[in-house]
PASELO-123405 format. One line per field, with one value per residue: x, y, z of N, C-alpha, C in turn. Coordinates in nm, 4 decimals. Each point is the difference from the previous one (the first is absolute). Example, Ala and Ser with C-alpha at 12.3 -4.5 7.8 and 13.67 -1.06 7.14 Angstrom:
BEGIN
n.xx 1.3190,-0.0350 .
n.yy -0.5690,0.1050 .
n.zz 0.7800,-0.0720 .
ca.xx -0.0890,0.0820 .
ca.yy 0.1190,0.1190 .
ca.zz 0.0000,0.0060 .
c.xx 0.0900,-0.0770 .
c.yy 0.1200,0.1090 .
c.zz 0.0000,0.0730 .
END
This chain:
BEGIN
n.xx -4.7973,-0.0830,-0.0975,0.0121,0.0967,-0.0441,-0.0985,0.0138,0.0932,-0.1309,-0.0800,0.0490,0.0110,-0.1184,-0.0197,0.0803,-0.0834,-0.1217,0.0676,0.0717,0.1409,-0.0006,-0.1375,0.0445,0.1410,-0.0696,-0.1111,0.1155,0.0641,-0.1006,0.0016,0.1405,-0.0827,-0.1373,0.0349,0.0540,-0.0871,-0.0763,0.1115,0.0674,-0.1464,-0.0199,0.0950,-0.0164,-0.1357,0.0625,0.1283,-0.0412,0.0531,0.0617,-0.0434,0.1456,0.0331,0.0149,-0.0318,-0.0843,0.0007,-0.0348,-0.0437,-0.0981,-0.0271,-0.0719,-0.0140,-0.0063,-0.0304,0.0537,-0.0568,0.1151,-0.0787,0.0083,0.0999,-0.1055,0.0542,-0.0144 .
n.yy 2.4158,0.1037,-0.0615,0.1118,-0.0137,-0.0995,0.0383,0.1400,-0.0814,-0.1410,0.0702,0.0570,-0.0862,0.0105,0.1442,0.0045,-0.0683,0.0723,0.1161,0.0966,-0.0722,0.0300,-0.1152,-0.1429,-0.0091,0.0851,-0.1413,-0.0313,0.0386,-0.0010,-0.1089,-0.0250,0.0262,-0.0608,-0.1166,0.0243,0.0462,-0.1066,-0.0117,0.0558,0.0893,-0.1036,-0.0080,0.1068,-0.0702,-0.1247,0.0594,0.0387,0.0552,-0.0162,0.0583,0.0051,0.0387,0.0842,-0.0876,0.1198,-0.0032,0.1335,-0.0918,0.1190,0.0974,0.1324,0.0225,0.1348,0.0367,-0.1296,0.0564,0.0409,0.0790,0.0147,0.0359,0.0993,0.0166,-0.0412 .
n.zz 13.5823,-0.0564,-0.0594,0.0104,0.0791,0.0631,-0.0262,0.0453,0.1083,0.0629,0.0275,0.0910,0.1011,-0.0048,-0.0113,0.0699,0.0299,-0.0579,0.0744,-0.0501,0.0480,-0.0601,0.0229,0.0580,-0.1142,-0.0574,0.0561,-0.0325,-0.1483,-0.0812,0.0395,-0.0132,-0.0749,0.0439,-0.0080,-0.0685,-0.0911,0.0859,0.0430,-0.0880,-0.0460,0.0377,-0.0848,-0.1058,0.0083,-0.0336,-0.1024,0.0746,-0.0798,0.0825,0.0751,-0.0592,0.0895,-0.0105,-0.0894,-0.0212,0.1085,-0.0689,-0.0710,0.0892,-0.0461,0.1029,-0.1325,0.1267,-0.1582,0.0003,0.1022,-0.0624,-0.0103,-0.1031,-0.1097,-0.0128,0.0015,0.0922 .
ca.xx -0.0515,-0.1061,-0.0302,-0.0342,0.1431,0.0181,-0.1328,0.1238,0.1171,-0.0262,-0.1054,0.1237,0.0474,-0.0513,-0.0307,0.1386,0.0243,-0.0276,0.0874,0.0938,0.1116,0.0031,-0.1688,-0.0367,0.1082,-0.0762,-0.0426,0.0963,0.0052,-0.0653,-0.0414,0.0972,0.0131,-0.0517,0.1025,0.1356,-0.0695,-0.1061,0.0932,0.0648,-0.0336,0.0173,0.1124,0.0239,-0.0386,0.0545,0.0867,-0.0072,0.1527,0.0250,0.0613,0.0910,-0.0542,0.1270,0.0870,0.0610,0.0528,0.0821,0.0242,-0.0763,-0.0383,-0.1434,0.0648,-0.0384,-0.1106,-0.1428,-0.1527,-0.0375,-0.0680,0.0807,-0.0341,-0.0717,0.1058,-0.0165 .
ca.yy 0.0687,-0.0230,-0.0854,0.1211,0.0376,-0.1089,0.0139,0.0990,-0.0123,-0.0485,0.0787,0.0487,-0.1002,-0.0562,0.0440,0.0594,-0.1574,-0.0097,0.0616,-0.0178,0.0649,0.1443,0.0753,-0.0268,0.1031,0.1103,-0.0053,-0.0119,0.1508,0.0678,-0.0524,0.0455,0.1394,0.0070,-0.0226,0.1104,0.1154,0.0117,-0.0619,0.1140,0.0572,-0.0535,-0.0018,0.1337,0.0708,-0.0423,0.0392,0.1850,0.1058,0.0806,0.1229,0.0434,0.1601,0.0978,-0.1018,0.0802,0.1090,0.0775,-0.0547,0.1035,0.1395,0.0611,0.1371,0.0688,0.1026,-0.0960,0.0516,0.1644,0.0250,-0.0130,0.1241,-0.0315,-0.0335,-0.1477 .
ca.zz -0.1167,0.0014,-0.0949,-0.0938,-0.0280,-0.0898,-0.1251,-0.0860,-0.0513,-0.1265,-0.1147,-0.0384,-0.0731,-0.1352,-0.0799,-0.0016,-0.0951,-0.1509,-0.1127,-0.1055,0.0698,-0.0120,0.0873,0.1239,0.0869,0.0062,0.0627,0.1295,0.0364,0.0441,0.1300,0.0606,-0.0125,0.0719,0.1262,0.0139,0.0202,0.0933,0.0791,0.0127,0.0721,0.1328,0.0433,0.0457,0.1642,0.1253,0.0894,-0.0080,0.0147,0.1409,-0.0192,0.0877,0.0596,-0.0770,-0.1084,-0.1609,0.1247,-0.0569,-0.1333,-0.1445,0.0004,-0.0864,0.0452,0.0678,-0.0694,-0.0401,-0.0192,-0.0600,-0.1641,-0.1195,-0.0698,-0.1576,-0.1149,-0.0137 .
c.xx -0.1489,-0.0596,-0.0157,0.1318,0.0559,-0.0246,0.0693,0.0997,0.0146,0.0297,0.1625,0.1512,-0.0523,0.0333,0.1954,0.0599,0.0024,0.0914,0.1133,0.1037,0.0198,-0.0299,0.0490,0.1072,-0.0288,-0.0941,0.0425,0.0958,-0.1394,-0.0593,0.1273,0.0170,-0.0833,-0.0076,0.1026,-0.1344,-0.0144,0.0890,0.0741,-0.0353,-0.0323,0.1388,0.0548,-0.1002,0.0297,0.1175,-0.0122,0.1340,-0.0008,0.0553,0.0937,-0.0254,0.1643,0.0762,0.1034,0.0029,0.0961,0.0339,-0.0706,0.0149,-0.0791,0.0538,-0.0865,-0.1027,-0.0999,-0.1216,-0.0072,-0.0717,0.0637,0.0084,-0.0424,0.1115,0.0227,-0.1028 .
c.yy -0.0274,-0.0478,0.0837,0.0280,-0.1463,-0.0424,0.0656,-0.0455,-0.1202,-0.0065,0.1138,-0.1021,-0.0939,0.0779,0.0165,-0.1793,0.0343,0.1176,-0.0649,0.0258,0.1759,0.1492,0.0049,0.1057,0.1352,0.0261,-0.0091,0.1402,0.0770,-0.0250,0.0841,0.1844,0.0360,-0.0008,0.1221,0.1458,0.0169,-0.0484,0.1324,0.1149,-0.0459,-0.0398,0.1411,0.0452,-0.0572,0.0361,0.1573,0.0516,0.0889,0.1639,0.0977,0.1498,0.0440,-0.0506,0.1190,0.1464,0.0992,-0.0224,0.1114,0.1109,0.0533,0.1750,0.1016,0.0235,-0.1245,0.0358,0.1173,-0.0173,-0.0577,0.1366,-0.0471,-0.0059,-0.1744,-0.0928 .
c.zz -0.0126,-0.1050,-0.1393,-0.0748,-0.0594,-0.1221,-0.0989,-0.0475,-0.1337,-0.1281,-0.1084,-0.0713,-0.0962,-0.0909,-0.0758,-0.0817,-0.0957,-0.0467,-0.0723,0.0859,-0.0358,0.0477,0.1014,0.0878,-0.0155,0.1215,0.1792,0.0219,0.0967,0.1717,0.0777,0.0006,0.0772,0.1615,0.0727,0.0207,0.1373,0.0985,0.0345,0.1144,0.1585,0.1033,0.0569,0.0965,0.1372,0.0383,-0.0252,0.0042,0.1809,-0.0708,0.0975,0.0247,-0.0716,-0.0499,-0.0846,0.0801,-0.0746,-0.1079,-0.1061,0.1274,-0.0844,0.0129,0.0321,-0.0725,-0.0523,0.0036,-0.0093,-0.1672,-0.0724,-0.0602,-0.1367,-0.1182,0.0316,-0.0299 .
END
């Protein structure tokens, strides 16, 4: 660790002395919520979903006039 991050953390546990139990579990919510934010999105780019080739094979149909007009009554 570098002496900066030490300094911080200090300085952090000093400061987490002087609350009130109350604070401090607000303050630990909030660290853990944090935690969880910035963790999340990295997990989902490491495992990428594979994609099966004709999983839903006939599962829809498009009927013949799809790219026909519409009629103005619609």
């Amino acid at each position: 660790m570098t002496s900066q991050i030490v300094d911080t953390t200090s300085e952090l546990i000093a400061k987490l002395q002087t609350l009130p139990p109350e604070k401090i579990q607000q303050v630990l919510d909030f660290v853990e919520f944090l935690a969880q934010k910035y963790t999340q999105p990295q997990e989902a780019e490491q495992t990428p979903q594979q994609r099966v080739p004709d999983l839903n094979k006939g599962e829809i149909w498009m009927s013949d006039d799809f790219n026909d007009p519409l009629p103005d009554e619609f």
